[in-house]
Phi, psi and omega in degrees: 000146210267145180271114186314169186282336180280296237265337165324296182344307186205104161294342175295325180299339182277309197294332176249030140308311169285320201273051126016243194249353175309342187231336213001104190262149163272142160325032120250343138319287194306312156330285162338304184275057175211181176279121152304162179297304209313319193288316192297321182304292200286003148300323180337298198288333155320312200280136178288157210274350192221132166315115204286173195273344171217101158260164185301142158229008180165132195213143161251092187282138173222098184300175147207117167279141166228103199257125134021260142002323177250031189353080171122300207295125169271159194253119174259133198224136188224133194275120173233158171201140166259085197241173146211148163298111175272166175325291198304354193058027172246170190227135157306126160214148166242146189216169194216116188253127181228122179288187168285103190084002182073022169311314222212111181193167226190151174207132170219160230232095196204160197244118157232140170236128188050035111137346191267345171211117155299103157273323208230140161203148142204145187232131150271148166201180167188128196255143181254115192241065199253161190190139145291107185228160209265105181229126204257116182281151194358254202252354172251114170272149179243133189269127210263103190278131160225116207270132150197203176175102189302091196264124163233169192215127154262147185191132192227165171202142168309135115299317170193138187230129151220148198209148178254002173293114194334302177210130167276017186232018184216049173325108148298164170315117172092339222278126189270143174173155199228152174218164171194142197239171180204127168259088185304135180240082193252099132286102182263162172227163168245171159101155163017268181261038188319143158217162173236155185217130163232159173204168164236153175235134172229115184271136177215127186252147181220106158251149166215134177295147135320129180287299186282124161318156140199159200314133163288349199294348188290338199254345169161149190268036165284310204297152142244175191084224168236149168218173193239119190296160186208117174269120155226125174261141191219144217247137161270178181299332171291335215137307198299156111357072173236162192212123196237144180257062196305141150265088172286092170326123174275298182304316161269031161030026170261168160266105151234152181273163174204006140195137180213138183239131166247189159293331171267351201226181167190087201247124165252136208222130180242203238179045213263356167209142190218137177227173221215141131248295180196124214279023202327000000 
């Protein structure tokens, strides 16, 4: 669906329509915190034209990080996400994040389109970041506990997209296309060493789709259909290097990650519970 014409104006009214009290904006705040026409223009060709026959309405992600830094230990993290598909045809999600052991957790709020670019995101979490070390009272070392915790609060928005893709929400067999994104960024922490940072960020992506289908049921025995894999590496404006590997849902016409690798990291991701809702 084509993005109407009353709903262009502010693609954000929709977005924040889904964030119920997860974001409570003051009206000027709020102002801030939209799309341009310019972003908003270069979606038209994107947003599908017909409501795919299962869109998502709720997914249960279950993660493993292997993160570098825990030298070995893998970290498992679990995911709920709540989406819809909006008037405007990008989909709305809210999600709720859990460490392993409650290290961690989290909630958030985002604006996507079809699941492959965060245009709207804002997230709160907070990490417990307490660790035992070893300190020597005379000839006895002791073990000396440091209770602490980290709140970060986030937040990004799209600014400028360009793509050589026909529809980035329809991968074809085979089909090769580069995208680049430009971000606004703010991030705060609490704590210790609180600070706030805003910055842009500019991302440039190079994908190429799978010639060949395969069951989505390989990724949780929820999914239905088929999906088509879609590999993309993608550099940042510094330089670095990442690489993600999507299951582009054919029946839902989404981008879900199912592994993305940095330099520190490798976090893989399956899918064990999934519900739909209705392709009217």
């Amino acid at each position: 669906m084509h993005l109407p014409s009353h709903l262009a104006a502010s693609a954000a009214l929709a977005f924040l329509c889904c964030a119920g009290g997860a974001l409570a904006q003051s009206a000027e705040t709020a102002v801030d915190f939209v799309l341009s026409e310019a972003v908003q223009e270069r979606l038209r060709a994107h947003v599908p034209a017909q409501r795919p026959p299962s869109p998502l309405a709720s997914l249960s992600a279950q993660q493993v990080i292997d993160h570098k830094g825990n030298f070995g230990r893998k970290v498992g993290v679990k995911i709920e996400f709540v989406m819809s598909r909006l008037e405007n045809g990008l989909t709305g999600s809210q999600s709720s994040v859990v460490m392993d052991g409650g290290k961690g957790m989290g909630r958030g709020t985002g604006l996507s389109l079809c699941g492959l670019i965060g245009l709207l995101s804002d997230s709160q979490s907070t990490t417990d970041t307490s660790l035992t070390s070893a300190i020597p009272i005379g000839k006895v070392i002791l073990p000396f506990g440091i209770k602490s915790s980290v709140d970060f609060a986030s937040r990004r928005r799209v600014v400028a997209l360009e793509t050589n893709a026909p529809s980035l929400c329809m991968p074809t067999s085979g089909l090769e296309f580069t995208f680049k994104t430009e971000e606004e960024v703010t991030i705060k922490t609490s704590g210790l060493f609180g600070r706030t940072n805003q910055i842009k960020r500019v991302q440039e992506s190079k994908c190429r789709a799978a010639v060949d289908v395969q069951h989505a049921l390989q990724l949780g025995a929820a999914l239905v259909g088929d999906y088509r894999e879609v590999s993309c590496e993608t550099v940042s404006g510094d330089g670095k290097l990442s690489k993600t590997r999507y299951a582009h849902l054919l029946a839902s016409s989404f981008y879900l990650p199912i592994e993305e690798t940095d330099e520190w990291q490798t976090a893989t991701t399956l899918y064990p519970k999934v519900s739909y809702g209705r392709a009217e």
